[in-house]
N, C-alpha and C positions, 0 to 999 in steps of 0.2 A: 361408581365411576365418576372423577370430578374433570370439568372440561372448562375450560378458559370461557371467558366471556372477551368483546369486543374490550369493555374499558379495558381488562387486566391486559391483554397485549398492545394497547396503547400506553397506559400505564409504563411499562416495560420500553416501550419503542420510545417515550418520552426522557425516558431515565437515562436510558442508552446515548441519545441526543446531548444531552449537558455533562451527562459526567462518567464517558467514555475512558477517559485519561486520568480520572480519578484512583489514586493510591499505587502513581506509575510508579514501576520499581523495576531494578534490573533483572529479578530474581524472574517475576512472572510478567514482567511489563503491562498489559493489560486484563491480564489473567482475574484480579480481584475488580475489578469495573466488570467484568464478564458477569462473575458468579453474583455480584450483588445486583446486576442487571439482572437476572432469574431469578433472584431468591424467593422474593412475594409469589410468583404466579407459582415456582415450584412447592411451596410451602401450600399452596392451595389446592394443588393437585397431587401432593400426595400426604394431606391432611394429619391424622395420627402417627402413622409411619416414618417413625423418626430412623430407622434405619435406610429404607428407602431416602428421605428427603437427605441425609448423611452423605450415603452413595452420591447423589447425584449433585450437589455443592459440592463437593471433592473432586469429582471430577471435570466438573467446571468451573473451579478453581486452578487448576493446569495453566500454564502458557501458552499463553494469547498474546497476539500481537500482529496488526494489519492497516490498512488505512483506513479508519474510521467512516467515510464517508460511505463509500460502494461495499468497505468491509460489512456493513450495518447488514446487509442480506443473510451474513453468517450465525450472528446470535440471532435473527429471527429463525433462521430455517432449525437453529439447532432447538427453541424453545418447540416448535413444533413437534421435534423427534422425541424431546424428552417427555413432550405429553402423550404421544403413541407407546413411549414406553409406561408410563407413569398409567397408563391406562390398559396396560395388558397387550401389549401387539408385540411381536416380536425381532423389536428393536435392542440389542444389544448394545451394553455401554463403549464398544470397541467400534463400533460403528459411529458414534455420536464423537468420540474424540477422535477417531480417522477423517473425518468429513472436517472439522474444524481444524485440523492441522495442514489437510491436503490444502484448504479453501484459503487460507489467511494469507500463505503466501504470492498465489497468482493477483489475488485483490488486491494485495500492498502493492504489487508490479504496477498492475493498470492503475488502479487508484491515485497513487504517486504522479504516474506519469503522466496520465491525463489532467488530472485535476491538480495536484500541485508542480506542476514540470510544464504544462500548458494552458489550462483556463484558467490560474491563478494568476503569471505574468501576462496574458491577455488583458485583466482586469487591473492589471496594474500598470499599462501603457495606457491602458485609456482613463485612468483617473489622471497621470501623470500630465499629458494632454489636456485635460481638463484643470489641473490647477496651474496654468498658463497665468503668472503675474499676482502668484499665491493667491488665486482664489481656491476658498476652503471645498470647492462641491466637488473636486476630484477625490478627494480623502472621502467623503460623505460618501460619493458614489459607490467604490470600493468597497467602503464597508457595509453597508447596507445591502450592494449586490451578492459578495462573496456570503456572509453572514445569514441572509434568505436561500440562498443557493443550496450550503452547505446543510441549514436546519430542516430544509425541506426532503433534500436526499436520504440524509440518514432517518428521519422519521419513517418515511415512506416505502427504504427500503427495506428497513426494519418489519417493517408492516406487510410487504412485498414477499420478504424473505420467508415469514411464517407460513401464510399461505400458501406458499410452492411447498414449503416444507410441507404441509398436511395433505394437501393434492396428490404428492410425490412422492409420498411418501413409501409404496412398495417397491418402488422403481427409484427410488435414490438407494434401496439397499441393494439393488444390482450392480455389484462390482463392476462388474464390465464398462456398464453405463458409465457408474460413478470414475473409473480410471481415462473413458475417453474424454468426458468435462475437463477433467484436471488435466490431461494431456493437452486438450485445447486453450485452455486458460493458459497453460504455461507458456505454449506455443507464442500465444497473444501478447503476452504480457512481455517475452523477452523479445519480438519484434522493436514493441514499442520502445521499450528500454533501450535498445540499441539504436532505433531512430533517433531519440534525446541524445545519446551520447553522441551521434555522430554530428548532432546540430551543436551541443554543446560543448564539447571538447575544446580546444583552442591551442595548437602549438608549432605555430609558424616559423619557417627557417628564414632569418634573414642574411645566411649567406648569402654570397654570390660570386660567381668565377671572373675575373678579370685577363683578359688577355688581348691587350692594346686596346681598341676603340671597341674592342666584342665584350659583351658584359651575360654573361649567364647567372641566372637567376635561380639558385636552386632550388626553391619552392617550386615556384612557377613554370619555370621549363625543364625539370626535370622531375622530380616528386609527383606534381600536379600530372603530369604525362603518364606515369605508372599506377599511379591511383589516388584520387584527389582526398584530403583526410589521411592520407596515407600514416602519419606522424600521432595524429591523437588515436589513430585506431592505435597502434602500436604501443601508445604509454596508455590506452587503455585495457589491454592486453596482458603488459605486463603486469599493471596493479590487481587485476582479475588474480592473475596467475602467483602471485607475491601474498594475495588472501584466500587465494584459496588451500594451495598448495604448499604453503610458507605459514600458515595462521601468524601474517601481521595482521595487526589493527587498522582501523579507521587511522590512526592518530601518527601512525608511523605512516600512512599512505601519505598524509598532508605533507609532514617532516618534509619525505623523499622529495614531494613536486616540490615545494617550497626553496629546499637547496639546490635541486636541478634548477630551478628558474633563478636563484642567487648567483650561480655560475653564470648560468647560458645568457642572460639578458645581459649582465656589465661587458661581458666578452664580445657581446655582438652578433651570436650565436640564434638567438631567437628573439 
């Protein structure tokens, strides 16, 4: 029975750190940074057993892809299940790529949105402020903030993630459990999502009714009356509904706003 040592999951959590994003491709996106994130410590734990060691590179080679930052919790919890399996418990491989498929997506939700959808422009209005009359220590700031921020998270939650994973490890194979986490993360994560979208959206009517010295204001006293955001939730809605239901792309979503705003801005419209 071989069993990790501290370096080797540091080792691991350090690797994960810098080259996350390494060998992105469309096919697995971060799928091969995953597996060669495990390889070393799996190769250790299941030593001659090239079948074994075979099995569990293949299946952690699969499609990955999430926000790296808070994502980091998920290859450490998965290196931990691999070595409860790698060590006789029974951990099933269906359980190890269920857990990383349920998990990838609520974490890119929040991950996203907290950290690049909110503490990344926080850090960047405050450097922006700081380089008031091109002094350079607003840039400096930035990066050496976001830069510590971001190496220290993923190390540590890397680190983080293993541990729960070994702690947890009979009680993350309870479906039950394991479906109310993911219900709750999801819960979480499209809160947040739909917060950013309603701060971030932008699409103001600059009509307005004229009728002699009375000026009505369509936005404002009428839209804004029925429900404020009323217009970006709406063209947020429909591109939801256009990708999901339509399988358009990203690229065809840009198209569409881009010509709607080519129309509606020269017109006077928005």
């Amino acid at each position: 029975m071989s069993k990790l040592t501290k370096q080797d999951v540091s080792k691991a959590a350090w690797y994960w750190t810098f080259f996350h994003h390494c060998c992105q491709n469309y096919e697995r996106m971060m799928g091969l940074a995953f597996c060669s994130t495990l390889a070393k410590p799996l190769k250790k734990l299941y030593g001659n057993d090239k079948k074994g060691l075979s099995e569990a590179l293949t299946r952690n080679m699969t499609f990955f892809n999430t926000e790296p930052q808070l994502g980091s919790l998920i290859p450490g919890m998965t290196l931990a299940l691999e070595e409860a399996k790698a060590n006789g418990e029974p951990v099933e491989a269906e359980v190890i790529n269920s857990t990383k498929s349920a998990l990838m997506g609520p974490f890119a939700g929040i991950g996203d949105s907290i950290l690049v959808g909110t503490y990344n422009p926080i850090l960047l209005s405050i450097g922006i402020g700081l380089s008031a009359n091109g002094s350079p220590l607003g840039a400096i700031f930035f990066y050496l903030t976001w830069t510590i921020s971001v190496v220290l998270l993923k190390y540590f939650g890397f680190i983080k993630g293993y541990s729960m994973g070994m702690d947890a490890v009979t009680t993350l194979l309870n479906s039950g459990l394991k479906d109310k986490i993911v219900t709750a993360l999801n819960i979480v994560g499209l809160i947040v999502i739909g917060g950013v979208a309603s701060t971030t959206v932008a699409a103001p009517i600059k009509w307005s009714f004229n009728a002699g010295e009375m000026v009505v204001a369509i936005q404002s006293s009428i839209l804004d009356k029925i429900l404020p955001g009323l217009v970006p939730l709406v063209l947020t809605l429909v591109c939801y509904w256009l990708m999901s239901k339509k399988n358009w792309s990203a690229n065809k979503i840009i198209l569409l706003i881009l010509g709607i705003a080519a129309v509606c801005v020269p017109l006077g419209i928005m």
